[in-house]
N, C-alpha and C positions, 0 to 999 in steps of 0.2 A: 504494500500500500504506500503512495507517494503521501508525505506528510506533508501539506501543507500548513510554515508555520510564519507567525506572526513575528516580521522584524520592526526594528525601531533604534536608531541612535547608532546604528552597528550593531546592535546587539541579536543575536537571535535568540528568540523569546520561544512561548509555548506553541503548540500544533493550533489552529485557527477552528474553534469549537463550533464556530458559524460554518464550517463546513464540512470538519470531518466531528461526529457522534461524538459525547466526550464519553461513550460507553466502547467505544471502537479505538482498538491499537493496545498496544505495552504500554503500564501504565509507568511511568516516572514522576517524579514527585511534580505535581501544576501540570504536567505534560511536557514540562522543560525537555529541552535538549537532555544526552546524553553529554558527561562530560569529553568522549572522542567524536564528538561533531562538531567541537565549538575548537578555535586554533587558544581562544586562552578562555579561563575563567574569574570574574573578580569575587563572585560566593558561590561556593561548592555544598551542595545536597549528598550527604553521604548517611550509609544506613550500616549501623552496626549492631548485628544481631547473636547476640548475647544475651544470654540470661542464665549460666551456672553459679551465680551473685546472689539469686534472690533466699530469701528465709520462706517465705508462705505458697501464693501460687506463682509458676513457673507460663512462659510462653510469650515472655514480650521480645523472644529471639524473632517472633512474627511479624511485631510490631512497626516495624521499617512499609513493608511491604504494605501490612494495613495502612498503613495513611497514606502508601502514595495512590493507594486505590482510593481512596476519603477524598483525595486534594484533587482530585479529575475535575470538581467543579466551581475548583478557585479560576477568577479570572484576572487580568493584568493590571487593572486598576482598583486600587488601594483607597476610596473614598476617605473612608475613615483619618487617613495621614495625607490625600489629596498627594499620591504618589504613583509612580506605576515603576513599581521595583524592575521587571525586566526589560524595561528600558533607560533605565537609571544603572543597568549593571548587569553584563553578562553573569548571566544565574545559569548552572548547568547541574541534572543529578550526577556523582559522581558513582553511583552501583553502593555494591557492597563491601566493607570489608571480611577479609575470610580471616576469621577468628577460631583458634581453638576451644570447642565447646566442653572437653575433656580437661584440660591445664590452664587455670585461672592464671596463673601468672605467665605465662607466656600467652595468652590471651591481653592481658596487662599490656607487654613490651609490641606486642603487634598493633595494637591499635594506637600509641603514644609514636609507634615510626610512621604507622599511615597517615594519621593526625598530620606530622611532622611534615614529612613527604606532601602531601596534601594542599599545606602553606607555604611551602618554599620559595612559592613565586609571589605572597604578597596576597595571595587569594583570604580570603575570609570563611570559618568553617562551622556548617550547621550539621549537629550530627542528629541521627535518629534513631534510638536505640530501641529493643535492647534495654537492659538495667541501667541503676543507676550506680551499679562499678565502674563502666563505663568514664565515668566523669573523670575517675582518678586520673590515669592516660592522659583524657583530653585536655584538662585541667595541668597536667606535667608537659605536654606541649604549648597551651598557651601560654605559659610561662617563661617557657623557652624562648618564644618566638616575641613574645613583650621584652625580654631583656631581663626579666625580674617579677616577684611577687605580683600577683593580681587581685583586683577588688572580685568579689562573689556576690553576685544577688542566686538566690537558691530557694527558687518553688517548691511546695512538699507540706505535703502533711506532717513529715519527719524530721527530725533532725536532722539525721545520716549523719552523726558524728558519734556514734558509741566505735567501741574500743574494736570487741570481736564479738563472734556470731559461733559457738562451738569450739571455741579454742581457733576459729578462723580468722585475719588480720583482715583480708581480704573480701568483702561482702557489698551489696549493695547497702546496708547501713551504716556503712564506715568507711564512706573515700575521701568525706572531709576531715576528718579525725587524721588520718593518713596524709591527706593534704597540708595540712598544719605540721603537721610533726617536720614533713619535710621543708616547709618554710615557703613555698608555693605561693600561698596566697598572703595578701597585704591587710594584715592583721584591724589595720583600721576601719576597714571598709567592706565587713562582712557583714550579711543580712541572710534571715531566712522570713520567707513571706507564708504564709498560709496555713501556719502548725496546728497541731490540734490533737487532740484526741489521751488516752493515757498512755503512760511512760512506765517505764522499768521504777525509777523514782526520782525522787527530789535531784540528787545527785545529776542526772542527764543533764537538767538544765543549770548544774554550776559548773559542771565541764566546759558546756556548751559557751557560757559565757566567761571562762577562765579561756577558751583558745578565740574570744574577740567576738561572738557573734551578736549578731541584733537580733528580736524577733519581733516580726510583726506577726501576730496570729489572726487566721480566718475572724475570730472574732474583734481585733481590731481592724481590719477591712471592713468588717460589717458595721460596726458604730463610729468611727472615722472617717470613712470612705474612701474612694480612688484617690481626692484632688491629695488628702492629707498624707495618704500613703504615700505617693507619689515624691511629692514634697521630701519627707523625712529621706526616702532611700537616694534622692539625687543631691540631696546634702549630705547624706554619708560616700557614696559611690563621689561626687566629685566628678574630678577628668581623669580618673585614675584609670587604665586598660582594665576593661570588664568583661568576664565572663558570666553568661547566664543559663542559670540549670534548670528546667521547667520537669520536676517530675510529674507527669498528668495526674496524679493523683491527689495535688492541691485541690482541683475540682472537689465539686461535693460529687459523690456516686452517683447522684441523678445527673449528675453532666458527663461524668466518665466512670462507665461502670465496670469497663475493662481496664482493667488495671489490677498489679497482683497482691496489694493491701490497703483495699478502700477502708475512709474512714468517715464516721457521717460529722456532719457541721460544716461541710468546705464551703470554697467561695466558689461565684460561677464563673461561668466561660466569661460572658460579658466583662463581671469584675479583672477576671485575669487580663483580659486583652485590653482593657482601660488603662489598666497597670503599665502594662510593656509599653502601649503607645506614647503613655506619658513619660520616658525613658528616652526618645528622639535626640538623638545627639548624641547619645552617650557614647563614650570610646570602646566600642564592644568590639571586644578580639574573640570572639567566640562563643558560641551557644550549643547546648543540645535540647534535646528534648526525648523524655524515656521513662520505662514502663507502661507502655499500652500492650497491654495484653488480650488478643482479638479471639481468644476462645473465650472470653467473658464479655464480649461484648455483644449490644444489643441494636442494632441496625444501624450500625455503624457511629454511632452516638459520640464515641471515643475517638473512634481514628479522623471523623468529622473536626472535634474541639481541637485535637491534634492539629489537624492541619493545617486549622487556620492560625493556631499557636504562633506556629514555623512557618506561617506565610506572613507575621508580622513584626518577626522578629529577621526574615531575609528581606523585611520593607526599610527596617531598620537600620541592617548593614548594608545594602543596596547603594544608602547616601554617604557612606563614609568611606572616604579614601584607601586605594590599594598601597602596598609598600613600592607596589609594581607602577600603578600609572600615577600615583601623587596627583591624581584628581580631586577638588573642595568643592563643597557649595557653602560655605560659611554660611551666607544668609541664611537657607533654607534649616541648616541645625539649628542655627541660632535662635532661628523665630520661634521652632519645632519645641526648644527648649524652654520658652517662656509662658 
């Protein structure tokens, strides 16, 4: 089938939904190009599908693939942020990494050289996981590629800073724990948004705040609101290089019910995506977004909220300069940010 796809700026964008089915062809994350169709790319769509991290249900190694089937019916403009990401910035999927589903730690080292590999040109990287072990890697690459520690904004129901999981170091609840220890991130400028639910005990949350972290919990989004939350995390974040970890499972289960340890009182898709937008500017060196887990989900309810997550968080890096082309739109952050 000849794709007919939508260009703009030089950039070549998605397959042209006005004319070819958006139920018609391989699905890639928006329909995007593949990353070996495009000669460079400035944000990279990559799916890392892993899940021998999790503690409770298992299968968000699926979860990549579910949302680029969800995201068939994102289209090019961005209302919301009055953007059209793929013409603001070649956007390409880059497939999958192939991850050992047997050896967590060499799983670990493969996804932190792909990561690596991935950025080398300047490109900017969204990944789709998969767990949220996952982060640890990516989080040890952007660090790399920032020159030094980075700020954290961190979606979640969870902490994800306990110690171990069985005598394990290594887990989806523990890659900021990990990340800390090794000095990674920029102590000033950690937050987690959307926590909730019970805890092992008191303890969790004086670790939590002995390695630097803020919390804003689902229930101060709900009595504060967007504009205030918003507020608080861009005066902690600053211009500091940012990375952003969206476990879907911040959602309340009525908004993501696939996911592999829902927990009830979350915020919604709405709130979330008010959140990120209010975010514009910010010097984000990379994001992921993980655990959707698409055997618990319900007509796609999940890989839906999913997609459009990671459709406004590449609307986001879309406007921020490659290492590679040193393209700015100062205005447009600037305004974005006020």
């Amino acid at each position: 089938m000849h794709e007919l796809r939508i260009e703009e700026n030089g950039n070549l964008g998605p397959i042209d939904s006005s004319r070819i089915p958006r139920f018609a062809g391989a699905a890639t994350y928006a329909r995007l190009p593949r990353l070996d169709q495009v000669e460079r790319a400035d944000v990279k769509v990559v799916g890392v599908p892993f899940d021998a991290g999790v503690s409770y249900r298992p299968g968000a190694r699926f979860g990549a693939n579910h949302v680029r089937e969800a995201s068939r019916l994102l289209r090019p403009y961005n209302p919301a942020l009055d953007a059209s990401p793929f013409a603001n910035a070649q956007v390409a999927d880059a497939g999958d990494m192939a991850v050992n589903p047997f050896n967590i730690h060499e799983a670990i080292e493969t996804i932190q050289q792909n990561a690596l590999d991935l950025t080398a040109d300047g490109a900017r990287l969204l990944s789709i996981g998969g767990d949220h072990t996952i982060a640890l890697p990516l989080l040890r690459a952007a660090s790399e590629r920032a020159g030094g520690p980075v700020a954290l904004l961190h979606f979640d129901a969870h902490l994800d800073t306990w110690d171990t999981y069985f005598g394990a170091e290594y887990t989806h609840g523990t890659p900021f724990r990990r990340a800390f220890e090794e000095g990674i991130l920029d102590t000033d400028a950690l937050s987690h948004v959307g926590t909730r639910g019970p805890l092992y005990g008191k303890r969790d949350l004086e670790d939590d705040r002995r390695f630097g972290f803020g919390i804003v919990t689902s229930s101060d989004v709900y009595y504060q609101g967007v504009r205030e939350t918003v507020a608080k995390l861009r005066d902690r974040i600053g211009t500091r290089p940012l990375y952003i970890s969206v476990d879907i499972d911040v959602l309340d289960p009525a908004h993501a019910p696939g996911t592999g340890t829902p927990e009830a009182g979350g915020i919604t898709s709405r709130e979330l995506l008010e959140i990120l937008r209010g975010l514009r500017g910010a010097n984000i060196v990379g994001a992921d977004v993980v655990e959707v887990s698409p055997a618990y989900d319900h007509a796609e309810i999940t890989g839906v909220a999913a997609s459009h997550v990671a459709y406004d968080l590449v609307t986001l890096m879309s406007e921020l300069p490659t290492a590679r082309s040193g393209r700015e739109d100062a205005a447009r952050t600037t305004a974005g940010a006020q």
